[in-house]
C-alpha positions as CSV (number, residue, x, y, z in Angstrom):
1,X,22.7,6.0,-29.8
2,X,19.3,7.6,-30.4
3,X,16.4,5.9,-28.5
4,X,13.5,5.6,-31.0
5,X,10.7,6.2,-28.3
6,X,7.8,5.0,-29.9
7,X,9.5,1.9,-31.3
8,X,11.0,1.7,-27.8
9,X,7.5,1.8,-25.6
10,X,6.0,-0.5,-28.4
11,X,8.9,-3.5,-27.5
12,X,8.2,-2.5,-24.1
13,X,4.4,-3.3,-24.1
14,X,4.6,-6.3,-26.1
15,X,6.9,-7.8,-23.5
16,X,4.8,-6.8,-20.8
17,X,1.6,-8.0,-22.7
18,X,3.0,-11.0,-24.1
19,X,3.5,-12.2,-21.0
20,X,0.0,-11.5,-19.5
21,X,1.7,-9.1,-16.9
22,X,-0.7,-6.2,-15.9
23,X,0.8,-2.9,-15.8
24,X,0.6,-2.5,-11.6
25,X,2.0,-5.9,-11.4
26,X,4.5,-5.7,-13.4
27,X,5.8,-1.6,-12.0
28,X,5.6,-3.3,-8.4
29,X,8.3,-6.5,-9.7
30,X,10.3,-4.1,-11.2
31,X,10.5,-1.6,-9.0
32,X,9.3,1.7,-11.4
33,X,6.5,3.7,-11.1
34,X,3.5,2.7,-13.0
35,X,3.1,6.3,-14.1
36,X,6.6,6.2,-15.8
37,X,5.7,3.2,-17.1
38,X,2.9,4.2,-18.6
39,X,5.2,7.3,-20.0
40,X,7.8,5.0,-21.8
41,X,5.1,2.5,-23.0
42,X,3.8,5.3,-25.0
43,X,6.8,6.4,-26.2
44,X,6.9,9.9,-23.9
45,X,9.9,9.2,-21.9
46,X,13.4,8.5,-22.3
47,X,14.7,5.8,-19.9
48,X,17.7,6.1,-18.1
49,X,20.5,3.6,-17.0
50,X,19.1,2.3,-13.9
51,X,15.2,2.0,-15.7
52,X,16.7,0.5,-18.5
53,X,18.4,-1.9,-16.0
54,X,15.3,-2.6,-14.3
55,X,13.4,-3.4,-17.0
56,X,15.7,-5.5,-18.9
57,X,16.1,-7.7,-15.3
58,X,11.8,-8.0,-15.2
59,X,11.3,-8.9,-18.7
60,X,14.5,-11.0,-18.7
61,X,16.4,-9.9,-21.6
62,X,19.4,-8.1,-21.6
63,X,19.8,-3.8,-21.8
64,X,21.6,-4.9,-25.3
65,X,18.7,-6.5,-26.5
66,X,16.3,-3.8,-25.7
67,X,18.7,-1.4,-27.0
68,X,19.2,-3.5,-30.4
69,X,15.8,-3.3,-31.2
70,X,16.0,0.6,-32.2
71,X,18.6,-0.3,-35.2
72,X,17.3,-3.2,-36.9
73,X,14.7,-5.0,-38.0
74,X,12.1,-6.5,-35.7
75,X,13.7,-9.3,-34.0
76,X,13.2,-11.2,-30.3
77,X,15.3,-9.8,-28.0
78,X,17.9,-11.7,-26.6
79,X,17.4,-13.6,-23.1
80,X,19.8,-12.7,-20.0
81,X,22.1,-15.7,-19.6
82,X,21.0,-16.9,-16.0
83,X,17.3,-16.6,-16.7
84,X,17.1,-20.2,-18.3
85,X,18.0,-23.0,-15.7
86,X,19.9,-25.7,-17.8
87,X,16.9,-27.7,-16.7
88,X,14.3,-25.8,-18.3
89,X,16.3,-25.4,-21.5
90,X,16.7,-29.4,-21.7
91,X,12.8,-29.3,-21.2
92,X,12.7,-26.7,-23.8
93,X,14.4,-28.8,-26.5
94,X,12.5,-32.0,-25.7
95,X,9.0,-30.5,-25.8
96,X,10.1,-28.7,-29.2
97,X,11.2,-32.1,-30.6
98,X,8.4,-33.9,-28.9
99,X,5.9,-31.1,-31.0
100,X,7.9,-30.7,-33.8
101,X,7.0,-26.6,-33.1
102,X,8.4,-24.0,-30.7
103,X,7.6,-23.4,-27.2
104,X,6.0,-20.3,-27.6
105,X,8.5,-17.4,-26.3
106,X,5.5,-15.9,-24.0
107,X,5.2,-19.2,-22.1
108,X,9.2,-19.9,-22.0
109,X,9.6,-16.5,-20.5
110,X,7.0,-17.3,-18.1
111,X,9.0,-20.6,-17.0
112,X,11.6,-19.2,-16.5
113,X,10.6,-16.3,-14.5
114,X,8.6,-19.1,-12.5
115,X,10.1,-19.4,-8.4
116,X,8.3,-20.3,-4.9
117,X,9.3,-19.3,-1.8
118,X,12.5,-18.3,-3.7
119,X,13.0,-21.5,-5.4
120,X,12.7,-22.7,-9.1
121,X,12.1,-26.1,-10.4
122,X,15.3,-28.7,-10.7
123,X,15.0,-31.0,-13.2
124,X,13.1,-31.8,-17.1
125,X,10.4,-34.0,-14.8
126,X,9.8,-30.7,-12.7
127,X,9.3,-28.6,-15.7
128,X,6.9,-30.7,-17.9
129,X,4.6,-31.4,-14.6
130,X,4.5,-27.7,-14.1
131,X,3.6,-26.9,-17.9
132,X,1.1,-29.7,-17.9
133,X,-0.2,-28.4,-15.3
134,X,-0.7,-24.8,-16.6
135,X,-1.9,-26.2,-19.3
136,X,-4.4,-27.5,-18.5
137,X,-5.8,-25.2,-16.1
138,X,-5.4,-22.5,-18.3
139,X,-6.8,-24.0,-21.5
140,X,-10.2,-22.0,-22.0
């Protein structure tokens, strides 16, 4: 299959972006260059197996799902499987019924790329403290 590299380093960016990740940041978590970044977020480079690997892991989607997005139309790609904590998904579902909207996708990928010291939040209670929390402090 044909890469479309403009369409490609679009996706790419608006993960990155949508997620408020800068670009060092985000080249440091997932392990490639920032100039190569910078190459396939503008469409000037064709990424190989282990990039595409790499980047699928940081945004947490899967390869398929960054790869899908060169056929069809526009569409969200798909998360990995063990990014979402059964905890965070029961969260998920209650907030959405709660709001009666959906949990925006920037701030569900940001919860569930959320760990300290290695660990990641256990239960519903956990989850909606933390998003509270952000929140608020982040409400401008």
């Amino acid at each position: 299959m044909a890469v479309n590299l403009k369409r490609f380093g679009h996706l790419l960016r608006e993960l990155r972006v949508s997620s408020g990740e800068k670009m060092m940041p985000f080249a440091v978590r997932s392990g490639i260059p920032r100039s190569n970044l910078y190459k396939l977020e503008a469409g000037e480079a064709n990424p190989g197996a282990l990039t595409l690997r790499r980047l699928a892991k940081a945004h947490g989607v899967t390869v398929a799902s960054l790869l899908e997005e060169q056929e069809g139309p526009s569409r969200p790609p798909q998360k990995a499987p063990d990014r979402t904590p059964a905890s965070l998904a029961g969260f998920i579902e209650e907030w959405e019924s709660e709001h009666r909207s959906r949990l925006p996708r920037d701030v569900v990928r940001s919860l569930a790329g959320l760990q300290f010291h290695g660990k990641r939040p256990r239960t519903r209670e956990d989850w909606r403290v933390i998003h509270a929390f952000l929140a608020r402090m982040l409400k401008g």
